[in-house]
N, C-alpha and C positions, 0 to 999 in steps of 0.2 A: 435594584440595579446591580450586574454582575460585577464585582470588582477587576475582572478577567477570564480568560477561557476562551471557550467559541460556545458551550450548551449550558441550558437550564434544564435543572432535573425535577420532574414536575411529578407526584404521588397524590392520585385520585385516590378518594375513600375508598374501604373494603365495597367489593363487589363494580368498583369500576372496571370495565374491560376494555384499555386502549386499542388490544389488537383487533377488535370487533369495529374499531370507531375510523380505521386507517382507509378502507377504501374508500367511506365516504367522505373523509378529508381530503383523497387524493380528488377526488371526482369533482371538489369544490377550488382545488389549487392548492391545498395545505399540505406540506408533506409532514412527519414526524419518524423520529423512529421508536415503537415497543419498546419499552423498557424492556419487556421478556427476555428479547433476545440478547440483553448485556450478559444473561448471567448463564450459568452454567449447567445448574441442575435447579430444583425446585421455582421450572417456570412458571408455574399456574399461582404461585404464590405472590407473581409478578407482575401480571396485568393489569393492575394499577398503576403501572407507569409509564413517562415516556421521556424520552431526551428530542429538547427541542434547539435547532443552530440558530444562533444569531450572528454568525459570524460573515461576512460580505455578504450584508440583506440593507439593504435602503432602512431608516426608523419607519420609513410611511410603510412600505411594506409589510413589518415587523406589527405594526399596529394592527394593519387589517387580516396578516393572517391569522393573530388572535383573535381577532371577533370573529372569523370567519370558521378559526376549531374550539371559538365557545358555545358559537351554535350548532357546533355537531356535536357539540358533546353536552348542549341543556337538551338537544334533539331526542338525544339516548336516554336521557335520564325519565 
């Protein structure tokens, strides 16, 4: 439980690739954003993450868009 903020910073194992997992989260309802694109240089080192808002999102919501980008993301695996 975040003590505050609006994101959680979430780091898949080596060889996860979020930017690969993003349209079919989109096409399910889930948005997320690539960690990749936080940083600056050495992106490919970065596909393993992603920043996710919980900030003005209903709990129930919150609930189901995580199971809804767990299984695209047991989908990928």
């Amino acid at each position: 439980v975040p003590d505050g903020g609006m994101f959680l910073w979430v780091e898949g194992p080596p060889g996860f690739d979020a930017d690969a997992l993003l349209e079919e989260a989109l096409r399910r309802g889930v948005a997320f954003l690539p960690g990749s694109v936080c940083y600056a240089e050495d992106v490919a080192d970065h596909r393993n993450t992603m920043r996710l808002s919980f900030a003005n999102v209903p709990r129930e919501d919150i609930d189901r868009g995580v199971a809804l980008l767990g299984s695209v993301c047991a989908g990928a695996a």
